[in-house]
N, CA, C and O atoms as a DFTB+ gen file, in Angstrom:
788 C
 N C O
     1  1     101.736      81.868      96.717
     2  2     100.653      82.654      97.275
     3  2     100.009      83.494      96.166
     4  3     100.578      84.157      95.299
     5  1      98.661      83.316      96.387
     6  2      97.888      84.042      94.791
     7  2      98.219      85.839      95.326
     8  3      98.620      86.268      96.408
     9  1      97.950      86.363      94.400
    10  2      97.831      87.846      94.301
    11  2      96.368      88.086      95.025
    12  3      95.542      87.185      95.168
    13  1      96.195      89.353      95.429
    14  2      95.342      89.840      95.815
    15  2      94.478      91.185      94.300
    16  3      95.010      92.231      93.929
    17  1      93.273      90.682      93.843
    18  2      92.784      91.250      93.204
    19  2      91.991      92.893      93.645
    20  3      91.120      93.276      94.426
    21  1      92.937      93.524      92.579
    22  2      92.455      95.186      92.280
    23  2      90.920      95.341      92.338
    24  3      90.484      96.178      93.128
    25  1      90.119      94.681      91.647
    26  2      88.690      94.749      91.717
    27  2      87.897      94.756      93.182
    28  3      86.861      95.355      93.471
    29  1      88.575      94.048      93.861
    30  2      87.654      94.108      95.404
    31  2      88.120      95.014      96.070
    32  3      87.606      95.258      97.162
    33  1      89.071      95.665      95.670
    34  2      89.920      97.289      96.804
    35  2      89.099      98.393      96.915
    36  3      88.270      98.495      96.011
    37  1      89.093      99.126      97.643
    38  2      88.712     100.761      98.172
    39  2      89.486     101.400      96.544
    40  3      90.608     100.923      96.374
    41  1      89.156     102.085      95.744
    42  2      90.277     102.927      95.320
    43  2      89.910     104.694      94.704
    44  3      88.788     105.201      94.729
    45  1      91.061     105.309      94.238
    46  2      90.733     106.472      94.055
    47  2      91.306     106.710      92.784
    48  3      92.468     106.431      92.488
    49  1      90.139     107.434      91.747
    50  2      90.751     107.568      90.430
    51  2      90.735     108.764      90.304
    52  3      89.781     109.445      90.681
    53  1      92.061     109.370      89.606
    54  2      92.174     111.243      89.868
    55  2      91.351     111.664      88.707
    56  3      90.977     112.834      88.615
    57  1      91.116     110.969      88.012
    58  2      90.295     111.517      86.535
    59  2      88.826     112.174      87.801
    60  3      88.403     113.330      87.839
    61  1      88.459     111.257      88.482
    62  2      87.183     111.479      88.986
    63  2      87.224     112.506      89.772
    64  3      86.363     113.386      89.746
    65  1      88.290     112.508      90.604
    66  2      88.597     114.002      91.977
    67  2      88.679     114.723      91.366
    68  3      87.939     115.660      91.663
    69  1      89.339     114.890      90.400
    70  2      89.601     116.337      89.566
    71  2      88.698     116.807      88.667
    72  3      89.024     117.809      88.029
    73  1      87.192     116.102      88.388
    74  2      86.587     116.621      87.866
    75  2      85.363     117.274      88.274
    76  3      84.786     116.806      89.256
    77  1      84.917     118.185      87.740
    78  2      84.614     119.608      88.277
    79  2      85.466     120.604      88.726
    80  3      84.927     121.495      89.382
    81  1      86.671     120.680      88.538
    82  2      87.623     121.489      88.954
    83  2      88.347     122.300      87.620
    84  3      89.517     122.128      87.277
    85  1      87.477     123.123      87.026
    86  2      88.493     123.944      85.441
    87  2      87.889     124.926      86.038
    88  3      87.044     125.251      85.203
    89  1      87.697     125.988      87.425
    90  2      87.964     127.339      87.417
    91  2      88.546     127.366      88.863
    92  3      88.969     128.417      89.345
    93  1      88.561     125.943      89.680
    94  2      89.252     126.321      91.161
    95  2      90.283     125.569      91.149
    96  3      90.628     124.563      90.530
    97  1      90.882     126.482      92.240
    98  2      92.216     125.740      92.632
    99  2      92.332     124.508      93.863
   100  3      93.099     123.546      93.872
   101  1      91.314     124.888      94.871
   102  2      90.793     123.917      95.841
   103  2      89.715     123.114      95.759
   104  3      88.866     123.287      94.884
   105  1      89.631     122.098      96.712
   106  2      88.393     121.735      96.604
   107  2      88.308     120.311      97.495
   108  3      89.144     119.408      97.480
   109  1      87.166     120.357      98.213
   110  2      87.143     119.318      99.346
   111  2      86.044     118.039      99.101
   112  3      84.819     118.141      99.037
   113  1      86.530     117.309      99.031
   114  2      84.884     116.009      99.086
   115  2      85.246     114.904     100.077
   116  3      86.374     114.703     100.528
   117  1      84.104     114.197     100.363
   118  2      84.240     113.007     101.270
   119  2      84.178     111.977      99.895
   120  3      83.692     112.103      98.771
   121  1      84.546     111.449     100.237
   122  2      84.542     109.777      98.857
   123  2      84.098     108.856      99.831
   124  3      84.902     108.647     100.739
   125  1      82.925     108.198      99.877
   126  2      81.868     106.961     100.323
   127  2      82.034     105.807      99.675
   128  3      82.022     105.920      98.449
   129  1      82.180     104.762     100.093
   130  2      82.143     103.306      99.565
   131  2      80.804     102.666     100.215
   132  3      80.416     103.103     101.298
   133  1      80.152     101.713      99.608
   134  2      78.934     101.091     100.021
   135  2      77.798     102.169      99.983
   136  3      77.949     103.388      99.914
   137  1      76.515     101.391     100.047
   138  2      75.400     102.104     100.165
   139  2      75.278     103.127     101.673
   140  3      74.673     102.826     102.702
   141  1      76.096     104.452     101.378
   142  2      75.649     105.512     102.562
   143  2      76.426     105.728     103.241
   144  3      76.254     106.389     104.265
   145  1      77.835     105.094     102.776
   146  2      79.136     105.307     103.393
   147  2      78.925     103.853     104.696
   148  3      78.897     104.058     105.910
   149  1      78.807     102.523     104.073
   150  2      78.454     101.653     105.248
   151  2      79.418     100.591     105.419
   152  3      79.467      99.693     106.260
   153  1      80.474     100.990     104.062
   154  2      81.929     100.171     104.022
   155  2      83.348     101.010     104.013
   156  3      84.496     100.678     103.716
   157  1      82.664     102.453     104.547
   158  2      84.328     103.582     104.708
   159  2      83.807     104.564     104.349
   160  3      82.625     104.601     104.010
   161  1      84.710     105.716     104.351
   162  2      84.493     107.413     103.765
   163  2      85.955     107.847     103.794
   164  3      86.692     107.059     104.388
   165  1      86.542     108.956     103.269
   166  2      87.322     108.650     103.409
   167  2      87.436     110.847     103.181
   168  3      86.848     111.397     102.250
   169  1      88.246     111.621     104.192
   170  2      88.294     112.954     103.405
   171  2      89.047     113.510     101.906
   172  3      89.937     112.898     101.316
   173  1      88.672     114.317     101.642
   174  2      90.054     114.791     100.742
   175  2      89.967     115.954     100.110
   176  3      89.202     116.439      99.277
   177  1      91.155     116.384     100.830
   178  2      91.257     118.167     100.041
   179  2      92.209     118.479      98.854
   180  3      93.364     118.829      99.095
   181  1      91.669     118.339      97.328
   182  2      92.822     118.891      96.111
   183  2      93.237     120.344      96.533
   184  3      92.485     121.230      96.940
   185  1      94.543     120.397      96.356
   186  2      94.837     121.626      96.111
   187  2      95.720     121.618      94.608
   188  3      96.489     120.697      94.332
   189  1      95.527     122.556      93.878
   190  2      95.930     122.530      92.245
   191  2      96.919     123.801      92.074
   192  3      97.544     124.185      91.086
   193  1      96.825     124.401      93.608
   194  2      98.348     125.727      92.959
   195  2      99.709     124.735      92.332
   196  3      99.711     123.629      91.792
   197  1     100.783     125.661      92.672
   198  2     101.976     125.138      92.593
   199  2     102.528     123.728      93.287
   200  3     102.923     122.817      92.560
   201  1     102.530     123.613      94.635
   202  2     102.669     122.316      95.142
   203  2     101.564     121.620      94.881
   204  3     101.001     121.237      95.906
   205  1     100.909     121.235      93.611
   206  2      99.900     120.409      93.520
   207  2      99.516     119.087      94.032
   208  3     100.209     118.172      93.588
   209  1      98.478     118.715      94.949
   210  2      98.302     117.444      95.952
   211  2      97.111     116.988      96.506
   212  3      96.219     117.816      96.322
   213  1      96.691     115.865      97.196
   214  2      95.422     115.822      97.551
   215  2      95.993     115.010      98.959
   216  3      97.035     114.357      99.012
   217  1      95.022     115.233     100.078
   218  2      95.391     115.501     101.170
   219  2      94.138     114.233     102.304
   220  3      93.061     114.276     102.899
   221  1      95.081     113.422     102.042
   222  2      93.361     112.051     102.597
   223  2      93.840     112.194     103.714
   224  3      94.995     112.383     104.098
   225  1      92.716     112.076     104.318
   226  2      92.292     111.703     105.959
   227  2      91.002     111.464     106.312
   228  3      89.977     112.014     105.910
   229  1      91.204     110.298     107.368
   230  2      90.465     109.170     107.415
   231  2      90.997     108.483     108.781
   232  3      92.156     108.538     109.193
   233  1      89.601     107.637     109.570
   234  2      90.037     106.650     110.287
   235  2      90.041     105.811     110.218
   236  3      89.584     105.539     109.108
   237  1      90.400     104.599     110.954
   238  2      90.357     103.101     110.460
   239  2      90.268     102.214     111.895
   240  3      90.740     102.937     112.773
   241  1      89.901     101.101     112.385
   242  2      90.185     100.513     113.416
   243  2      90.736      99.196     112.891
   244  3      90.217      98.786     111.854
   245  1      91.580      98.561     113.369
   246  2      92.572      97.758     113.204
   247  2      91.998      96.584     113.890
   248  3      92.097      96.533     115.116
   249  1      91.383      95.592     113.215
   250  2      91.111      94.053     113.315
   251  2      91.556      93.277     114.356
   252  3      90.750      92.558     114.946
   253  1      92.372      93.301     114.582
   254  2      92.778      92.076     115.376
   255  2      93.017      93.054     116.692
   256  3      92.577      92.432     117.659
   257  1      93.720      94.779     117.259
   258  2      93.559      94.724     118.304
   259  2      92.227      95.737     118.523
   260  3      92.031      95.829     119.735
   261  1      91.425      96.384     117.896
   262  2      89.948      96.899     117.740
   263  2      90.629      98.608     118.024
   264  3      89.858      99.496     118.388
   265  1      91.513      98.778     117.894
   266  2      92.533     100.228     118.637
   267  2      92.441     100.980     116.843
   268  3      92.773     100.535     115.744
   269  1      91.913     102.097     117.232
   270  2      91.281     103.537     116.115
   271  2      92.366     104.070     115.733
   272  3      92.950     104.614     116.670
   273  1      92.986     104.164     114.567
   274  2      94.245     104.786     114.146
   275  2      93.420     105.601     113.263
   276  3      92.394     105.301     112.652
   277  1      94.362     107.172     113.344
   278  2      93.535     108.414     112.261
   279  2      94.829     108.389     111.651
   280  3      95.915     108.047     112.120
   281  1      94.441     108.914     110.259
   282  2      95.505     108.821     109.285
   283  2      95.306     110.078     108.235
   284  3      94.187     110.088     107.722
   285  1      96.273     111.238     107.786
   286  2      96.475     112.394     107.957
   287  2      97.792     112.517     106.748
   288  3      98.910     112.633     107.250
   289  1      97.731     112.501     105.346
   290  2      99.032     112.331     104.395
   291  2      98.837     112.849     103.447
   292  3      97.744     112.680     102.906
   293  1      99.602     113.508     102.987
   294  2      99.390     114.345     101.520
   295  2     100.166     112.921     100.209
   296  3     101.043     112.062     100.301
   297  1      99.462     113.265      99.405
   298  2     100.125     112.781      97.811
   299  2     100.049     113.308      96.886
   300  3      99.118     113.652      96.158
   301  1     101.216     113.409      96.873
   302  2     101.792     114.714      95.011
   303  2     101.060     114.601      94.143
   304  3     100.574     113.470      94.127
   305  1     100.597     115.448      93.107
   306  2     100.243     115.456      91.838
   307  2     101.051     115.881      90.618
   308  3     101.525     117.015      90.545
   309  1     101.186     115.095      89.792
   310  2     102.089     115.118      88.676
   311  2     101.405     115.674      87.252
   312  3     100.583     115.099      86.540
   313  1     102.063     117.074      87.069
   314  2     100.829     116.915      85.444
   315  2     101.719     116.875      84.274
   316  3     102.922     117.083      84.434
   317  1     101.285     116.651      83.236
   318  2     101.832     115.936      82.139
   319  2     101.079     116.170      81.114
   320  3     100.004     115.583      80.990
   321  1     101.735     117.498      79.779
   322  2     101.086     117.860      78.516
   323  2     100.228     116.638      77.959
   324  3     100.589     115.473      78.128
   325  1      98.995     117.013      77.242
   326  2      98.006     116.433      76.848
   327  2      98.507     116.732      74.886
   328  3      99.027     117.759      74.449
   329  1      98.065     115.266      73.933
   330  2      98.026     115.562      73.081
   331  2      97.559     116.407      71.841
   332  3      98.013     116.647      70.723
   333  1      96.047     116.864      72.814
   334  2      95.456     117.867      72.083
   335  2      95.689     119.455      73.386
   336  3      94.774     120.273      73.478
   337  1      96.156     119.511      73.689
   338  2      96.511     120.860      74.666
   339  2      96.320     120.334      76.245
   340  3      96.360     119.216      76.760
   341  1      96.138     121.409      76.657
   342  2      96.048     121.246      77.975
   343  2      97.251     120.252      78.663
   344  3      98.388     120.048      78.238
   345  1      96.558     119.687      79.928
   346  2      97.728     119.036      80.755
   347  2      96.469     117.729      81.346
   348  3      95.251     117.790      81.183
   349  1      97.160     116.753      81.960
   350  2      96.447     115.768      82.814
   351  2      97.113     115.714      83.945
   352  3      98.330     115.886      84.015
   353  1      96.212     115.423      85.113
   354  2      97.074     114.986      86.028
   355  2      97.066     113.510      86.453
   356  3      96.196     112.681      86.184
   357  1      98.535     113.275      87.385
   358  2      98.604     111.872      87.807
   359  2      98.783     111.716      89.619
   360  3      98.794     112.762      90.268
   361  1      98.864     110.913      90.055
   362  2      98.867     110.570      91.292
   363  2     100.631     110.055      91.297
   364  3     101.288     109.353      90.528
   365  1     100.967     110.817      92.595
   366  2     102.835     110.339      92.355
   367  2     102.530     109.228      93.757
   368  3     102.099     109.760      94.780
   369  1     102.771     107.665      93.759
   370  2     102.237     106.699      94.575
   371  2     103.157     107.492      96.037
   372  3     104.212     108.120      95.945
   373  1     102.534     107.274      97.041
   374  2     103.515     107.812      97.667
   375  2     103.748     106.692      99.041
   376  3     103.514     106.959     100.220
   377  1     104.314     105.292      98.446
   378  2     104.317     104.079      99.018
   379  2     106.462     104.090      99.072
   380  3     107.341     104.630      98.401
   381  1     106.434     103.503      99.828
   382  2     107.846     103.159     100.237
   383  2     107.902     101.624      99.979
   384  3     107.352     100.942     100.843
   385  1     108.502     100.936      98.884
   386  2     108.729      99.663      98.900
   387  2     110.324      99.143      98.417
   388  3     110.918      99.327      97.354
   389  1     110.818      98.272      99.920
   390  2     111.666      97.670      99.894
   391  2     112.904      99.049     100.123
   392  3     114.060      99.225      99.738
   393  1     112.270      99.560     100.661
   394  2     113.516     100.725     101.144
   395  2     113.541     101.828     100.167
   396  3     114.346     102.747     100.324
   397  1     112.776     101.812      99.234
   398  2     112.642     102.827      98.187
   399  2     111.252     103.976      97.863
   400  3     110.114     103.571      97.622
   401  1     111.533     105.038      97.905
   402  2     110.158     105.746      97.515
   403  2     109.772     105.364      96.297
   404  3     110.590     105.381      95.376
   405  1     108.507     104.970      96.104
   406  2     107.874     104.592      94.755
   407  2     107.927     105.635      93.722
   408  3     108.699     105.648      92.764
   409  1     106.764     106.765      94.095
   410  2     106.699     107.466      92.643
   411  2     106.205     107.283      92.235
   412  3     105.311     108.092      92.479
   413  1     105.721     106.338      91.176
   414  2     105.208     105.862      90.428
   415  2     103.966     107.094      89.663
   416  3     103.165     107.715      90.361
   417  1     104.027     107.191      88.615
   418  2     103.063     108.191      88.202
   419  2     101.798     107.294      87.703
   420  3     101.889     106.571      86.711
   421  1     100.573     107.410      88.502
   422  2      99.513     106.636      88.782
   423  2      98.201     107.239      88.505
   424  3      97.949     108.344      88.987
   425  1      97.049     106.414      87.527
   426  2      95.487     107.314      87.820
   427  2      94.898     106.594      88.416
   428  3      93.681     106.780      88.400
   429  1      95.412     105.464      89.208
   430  2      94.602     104.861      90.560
   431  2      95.508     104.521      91.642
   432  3      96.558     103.885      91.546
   433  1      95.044     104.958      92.554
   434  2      95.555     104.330      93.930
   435  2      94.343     103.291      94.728
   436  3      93.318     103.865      95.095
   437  1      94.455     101.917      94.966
   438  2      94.179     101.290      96.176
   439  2      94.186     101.110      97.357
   440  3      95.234     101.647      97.718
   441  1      93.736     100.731      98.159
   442  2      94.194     100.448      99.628
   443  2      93.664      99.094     100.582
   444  3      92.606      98.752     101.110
   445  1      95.004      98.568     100.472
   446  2      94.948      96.863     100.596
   447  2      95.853      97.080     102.129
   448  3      96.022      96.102     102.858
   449  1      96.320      98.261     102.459
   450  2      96.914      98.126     103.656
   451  2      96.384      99.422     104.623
   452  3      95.186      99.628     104.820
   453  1      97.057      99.944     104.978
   454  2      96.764     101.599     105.847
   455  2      96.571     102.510     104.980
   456  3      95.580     103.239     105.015
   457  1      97.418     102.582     104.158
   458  2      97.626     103.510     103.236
   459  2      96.847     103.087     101.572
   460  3      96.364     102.014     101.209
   461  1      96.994     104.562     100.733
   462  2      96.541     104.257      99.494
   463  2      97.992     104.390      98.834
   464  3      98.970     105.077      99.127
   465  1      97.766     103.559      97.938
   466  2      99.066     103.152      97.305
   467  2      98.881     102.725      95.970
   468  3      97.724     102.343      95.792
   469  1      99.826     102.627      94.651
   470  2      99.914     102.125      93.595
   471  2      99.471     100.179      93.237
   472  3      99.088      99.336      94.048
   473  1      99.579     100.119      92.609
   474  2      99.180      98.610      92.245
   475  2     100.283      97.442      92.670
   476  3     100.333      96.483      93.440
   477  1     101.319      98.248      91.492
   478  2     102.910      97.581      92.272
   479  2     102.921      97.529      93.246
   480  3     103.045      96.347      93.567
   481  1     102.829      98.486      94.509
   482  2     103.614      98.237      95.099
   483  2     102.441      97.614      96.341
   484  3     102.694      97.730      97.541
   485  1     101.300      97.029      95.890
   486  2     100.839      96.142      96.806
   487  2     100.664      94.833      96.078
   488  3     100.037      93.896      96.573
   489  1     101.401      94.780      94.540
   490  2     101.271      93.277      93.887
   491  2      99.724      92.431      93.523
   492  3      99.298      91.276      93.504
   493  1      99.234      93.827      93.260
   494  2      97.851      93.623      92.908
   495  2      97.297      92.906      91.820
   496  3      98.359      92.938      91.198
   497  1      96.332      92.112      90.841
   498  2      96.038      91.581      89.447
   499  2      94.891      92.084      89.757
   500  3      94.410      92.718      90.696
   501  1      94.375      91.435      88.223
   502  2      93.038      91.993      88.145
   503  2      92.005      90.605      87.876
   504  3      92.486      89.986      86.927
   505  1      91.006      90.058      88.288
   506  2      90.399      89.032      87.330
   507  2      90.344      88.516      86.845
   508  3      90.157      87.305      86.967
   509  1      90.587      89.670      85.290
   510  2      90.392      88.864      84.528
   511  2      91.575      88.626      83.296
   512  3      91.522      88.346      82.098
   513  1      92.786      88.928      84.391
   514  2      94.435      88.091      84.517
   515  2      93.797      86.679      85.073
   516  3      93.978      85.866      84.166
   517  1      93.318      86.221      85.860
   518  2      93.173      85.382      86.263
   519  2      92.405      83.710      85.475
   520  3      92.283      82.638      86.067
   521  1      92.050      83.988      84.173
   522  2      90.870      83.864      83.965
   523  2      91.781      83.042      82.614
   524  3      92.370      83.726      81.777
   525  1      91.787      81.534      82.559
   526  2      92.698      80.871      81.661
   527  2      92.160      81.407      79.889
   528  3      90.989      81.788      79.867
   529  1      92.633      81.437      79.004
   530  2      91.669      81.392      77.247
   531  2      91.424      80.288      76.762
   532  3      90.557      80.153      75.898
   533  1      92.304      79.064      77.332
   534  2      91.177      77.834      76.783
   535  2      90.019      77.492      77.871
   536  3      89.365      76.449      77.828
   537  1      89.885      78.295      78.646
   538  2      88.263      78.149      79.244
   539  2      87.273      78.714      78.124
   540  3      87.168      79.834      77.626
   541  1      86.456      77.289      77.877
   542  2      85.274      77.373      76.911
   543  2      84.683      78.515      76.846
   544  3      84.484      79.037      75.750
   545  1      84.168      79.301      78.398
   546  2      83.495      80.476      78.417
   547  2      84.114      81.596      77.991
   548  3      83.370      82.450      77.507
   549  1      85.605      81.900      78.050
   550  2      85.987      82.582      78.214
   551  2      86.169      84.135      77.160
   552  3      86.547      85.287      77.372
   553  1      85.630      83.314      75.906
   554  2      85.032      84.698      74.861
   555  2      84.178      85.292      75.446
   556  3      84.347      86.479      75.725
   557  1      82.647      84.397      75.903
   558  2      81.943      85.061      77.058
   559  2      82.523      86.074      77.935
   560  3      82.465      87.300      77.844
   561  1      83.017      85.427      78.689
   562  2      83.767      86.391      79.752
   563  2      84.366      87.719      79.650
   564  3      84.392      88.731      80.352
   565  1      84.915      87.288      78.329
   566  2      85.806      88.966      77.804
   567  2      84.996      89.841      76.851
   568  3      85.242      90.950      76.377
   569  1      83.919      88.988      76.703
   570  2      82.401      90.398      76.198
   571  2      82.026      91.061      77.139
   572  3      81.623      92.224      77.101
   573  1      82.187      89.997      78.551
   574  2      81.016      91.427      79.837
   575  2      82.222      91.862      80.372
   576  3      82.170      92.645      81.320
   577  1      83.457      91.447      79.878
   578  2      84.136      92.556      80.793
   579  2      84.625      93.982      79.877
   580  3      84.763      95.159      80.208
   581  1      84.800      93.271      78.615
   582  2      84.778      94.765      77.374
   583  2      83.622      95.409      77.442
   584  3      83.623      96.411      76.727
   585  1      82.393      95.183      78.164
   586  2      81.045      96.363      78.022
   587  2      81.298      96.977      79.417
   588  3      80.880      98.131      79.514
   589  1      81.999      96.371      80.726
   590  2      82.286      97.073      81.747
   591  2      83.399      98.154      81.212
   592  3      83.443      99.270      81.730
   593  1      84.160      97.838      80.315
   594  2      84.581      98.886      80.259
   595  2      84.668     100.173      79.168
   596  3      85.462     101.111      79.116
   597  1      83.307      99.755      78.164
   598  2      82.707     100.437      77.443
   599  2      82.240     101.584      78.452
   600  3      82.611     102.745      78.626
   601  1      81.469     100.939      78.924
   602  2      79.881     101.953      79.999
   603  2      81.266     102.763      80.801
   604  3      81.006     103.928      81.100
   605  1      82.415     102.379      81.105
   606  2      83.112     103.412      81.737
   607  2      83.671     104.447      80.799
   608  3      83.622     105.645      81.079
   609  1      84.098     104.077      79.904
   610  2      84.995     105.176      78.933
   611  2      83.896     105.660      78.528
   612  3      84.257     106.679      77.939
   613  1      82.740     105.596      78.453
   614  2      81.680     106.272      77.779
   615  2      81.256     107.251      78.417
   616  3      81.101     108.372      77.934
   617  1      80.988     106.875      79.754
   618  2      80.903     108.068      80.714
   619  2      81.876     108.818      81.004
   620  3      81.504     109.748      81.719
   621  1      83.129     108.835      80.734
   622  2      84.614     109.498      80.846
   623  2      84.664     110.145      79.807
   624  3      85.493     111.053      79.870
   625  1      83.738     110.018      78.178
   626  2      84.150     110.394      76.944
   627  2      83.371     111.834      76.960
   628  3      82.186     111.679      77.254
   629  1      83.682     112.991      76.753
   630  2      82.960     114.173      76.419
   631  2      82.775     114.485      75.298
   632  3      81.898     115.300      75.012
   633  1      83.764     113.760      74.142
   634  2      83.523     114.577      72.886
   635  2      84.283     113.131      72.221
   636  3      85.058     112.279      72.656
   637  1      83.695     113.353      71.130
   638  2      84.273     112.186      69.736
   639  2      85.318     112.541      69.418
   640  3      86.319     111.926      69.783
   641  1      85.394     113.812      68.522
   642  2      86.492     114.627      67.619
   643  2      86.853     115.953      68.399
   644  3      86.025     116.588      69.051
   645  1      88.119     116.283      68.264
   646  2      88.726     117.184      68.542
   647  2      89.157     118.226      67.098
   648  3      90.141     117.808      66.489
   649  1      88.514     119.496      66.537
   650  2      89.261     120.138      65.477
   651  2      89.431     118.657      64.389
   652  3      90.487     118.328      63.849
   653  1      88.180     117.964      64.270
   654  2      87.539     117.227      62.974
   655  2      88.704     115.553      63.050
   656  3      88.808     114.671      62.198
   657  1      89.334     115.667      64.288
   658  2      89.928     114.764      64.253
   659  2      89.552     113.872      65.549
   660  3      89.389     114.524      66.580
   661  1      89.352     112.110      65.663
   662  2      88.564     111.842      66.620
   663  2      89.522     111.762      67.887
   664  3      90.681     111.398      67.684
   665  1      89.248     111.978      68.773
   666  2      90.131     111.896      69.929
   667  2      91.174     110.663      70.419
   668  3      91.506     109.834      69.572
   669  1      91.463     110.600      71.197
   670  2      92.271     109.326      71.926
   671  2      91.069     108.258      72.614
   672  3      91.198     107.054      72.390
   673  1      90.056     108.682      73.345
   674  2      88.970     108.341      74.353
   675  2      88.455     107.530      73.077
   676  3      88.559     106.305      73.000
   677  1      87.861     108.369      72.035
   678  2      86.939     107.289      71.203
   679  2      87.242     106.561      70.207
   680  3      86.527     106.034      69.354
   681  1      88.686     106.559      70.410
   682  2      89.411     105.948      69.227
   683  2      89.934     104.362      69.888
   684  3      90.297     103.332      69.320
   685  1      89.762     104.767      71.518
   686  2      89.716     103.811      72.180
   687  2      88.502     102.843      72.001
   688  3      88.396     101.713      71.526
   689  1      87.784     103.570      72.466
   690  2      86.142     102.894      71.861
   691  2      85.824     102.149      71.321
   692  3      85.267     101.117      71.695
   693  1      86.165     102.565      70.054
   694  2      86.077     101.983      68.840
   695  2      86.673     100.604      68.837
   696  3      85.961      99.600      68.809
   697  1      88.427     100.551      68.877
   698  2      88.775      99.482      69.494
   699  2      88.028      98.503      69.877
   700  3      87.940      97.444      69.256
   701  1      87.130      98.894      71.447
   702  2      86.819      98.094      72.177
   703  2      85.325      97.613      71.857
   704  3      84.983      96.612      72.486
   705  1      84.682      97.985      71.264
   706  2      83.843      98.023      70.354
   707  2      83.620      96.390      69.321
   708  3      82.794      95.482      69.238
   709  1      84.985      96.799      68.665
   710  2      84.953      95.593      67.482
   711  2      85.785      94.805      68.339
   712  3      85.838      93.682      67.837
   713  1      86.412      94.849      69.314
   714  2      86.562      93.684      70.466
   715  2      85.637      92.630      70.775
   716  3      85.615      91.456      70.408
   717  1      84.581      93.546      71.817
   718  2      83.151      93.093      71.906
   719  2      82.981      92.329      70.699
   720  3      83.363      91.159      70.676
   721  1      82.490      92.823      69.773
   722  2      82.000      92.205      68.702
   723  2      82.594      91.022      68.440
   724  3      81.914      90.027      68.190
   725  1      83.736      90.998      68.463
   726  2      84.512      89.487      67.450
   727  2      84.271      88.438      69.273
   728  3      83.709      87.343      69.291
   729  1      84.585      88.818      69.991
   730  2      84.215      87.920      71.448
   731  2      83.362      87.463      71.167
   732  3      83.366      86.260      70.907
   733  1      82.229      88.224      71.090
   734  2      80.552      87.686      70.901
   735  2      80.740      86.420      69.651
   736  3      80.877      85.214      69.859
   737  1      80.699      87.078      68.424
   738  2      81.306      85.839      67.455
   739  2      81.609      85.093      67.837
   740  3      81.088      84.000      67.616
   741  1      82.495      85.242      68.524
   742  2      83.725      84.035      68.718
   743  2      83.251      82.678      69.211
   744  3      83.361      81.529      68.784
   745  1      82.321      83.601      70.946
   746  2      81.449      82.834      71.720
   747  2      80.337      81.779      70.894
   748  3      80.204      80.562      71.028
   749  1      79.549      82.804      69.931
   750  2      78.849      82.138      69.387
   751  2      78.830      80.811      68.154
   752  3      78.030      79.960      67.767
   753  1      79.852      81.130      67.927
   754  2      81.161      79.900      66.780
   755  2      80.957      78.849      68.062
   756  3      80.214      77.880      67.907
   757  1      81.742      79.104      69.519
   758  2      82.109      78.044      69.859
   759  2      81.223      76.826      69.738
   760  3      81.313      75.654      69.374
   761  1      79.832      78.130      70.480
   762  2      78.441      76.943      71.408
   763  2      77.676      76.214      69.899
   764  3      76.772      75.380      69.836
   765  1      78.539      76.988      68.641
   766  2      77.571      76.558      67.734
   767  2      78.158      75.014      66.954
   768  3      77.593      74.204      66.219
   769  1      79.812      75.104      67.633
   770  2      80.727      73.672      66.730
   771  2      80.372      72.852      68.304
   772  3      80.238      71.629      68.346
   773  1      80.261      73.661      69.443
   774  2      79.631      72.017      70.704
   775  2      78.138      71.395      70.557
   776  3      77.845      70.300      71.036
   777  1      77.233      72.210      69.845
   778  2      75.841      71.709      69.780
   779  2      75.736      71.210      68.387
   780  3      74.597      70.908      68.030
   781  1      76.601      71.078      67.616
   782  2      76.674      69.920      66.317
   783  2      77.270      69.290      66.602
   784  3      77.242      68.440      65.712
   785  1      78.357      68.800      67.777
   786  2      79.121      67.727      68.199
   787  2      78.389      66.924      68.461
   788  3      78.788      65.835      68.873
């Protein structure tokens, strides 16, 4: 049985909830999927004191008997010293699998069932796992998916250098950067040894 791919899920990334939040301790938003909230919404209240957590609730109606279940659960937040100061936080999964509390210290949760949950523990892949390297296209392929995730870290990146030294974020970049680049090459080598064949 294939895996069920991460890319088509509902999910929640704490980098995103938690930002706007460096002078409060609370803070409430609705999170919308689709144009206008026309594929879910979902509530959620951070709280950042001491028991640090975020608090979803949400309804859902259930497919096969059309019967409205409301759903009402807190999930821990885990923070964890940062290399240049400060702290980050994580999502503690708060999924039960195989008789065990997960845990899992997480910056995304999905939701492939009732609940939002870790990757593990719904046996999730991604794409472009899926996606063989002797497929001809497939330098192609791993250029538009290294600029999907350029345009994200870019918008996640606030600063280059930290105290004249470049950060973790754009050092990532960079990386992904001369990634892109040698893909593109690569691509363009291929189509250029099939059209002299």
């Amino acid at each position: 049985m294939s895996k069920t791919e991460a890319d088509n899920l509902k999910k929640i990334e704490v980098w995103w909830l938690l930002h706007n939040m460096k002078d409060r301790d609370h803070k409430s938003i609705t999170i919308s999927w689709g144009e206008n909230g026309n594929k879910g919404h979902i509530g959620c209240e951070v709280n950042l004191n001491e028991d640090a957590n975020v608090r979803f609730h949400y309804s859902q109606t259930d497919t096969d008997s059309g019967e409205k279940k409301d759903f009402d659960y807190k999930v821990s937040l885990v923070k964890t010293p940062c290399y240049f100061g400060k702290y980050r936080f994580w999502f503690e999964c708060p999924a039960r699998c195989k008789g065990i509390n997960c845990q899992r210290r997480v910056g995304v949760l999905y939701k492939d069932g009732d609940y939002f949950a870790c990757r593990h523990c719904y046996n999730l892949t991604y794409s472009s796992k899926k996606i063989s390297p002797r497929y001809k296209l497939f330098p192609l392929f791993q250029f538009f998916n290294l600029e999907k995730k350029i345009t994200a870290l870019e918008k996640k990146t606030k600063r280059k250098t930290w105290k004249k030294v470049s950060t973790k974020k754009q050092n990532r970049l960079s990386k992904l950067y001369k990634q892109s680049v040698l893909n593109l090459q690569r691509y363009e080598r291929d189509e250029k040894t099939l059209l002299d064949d």
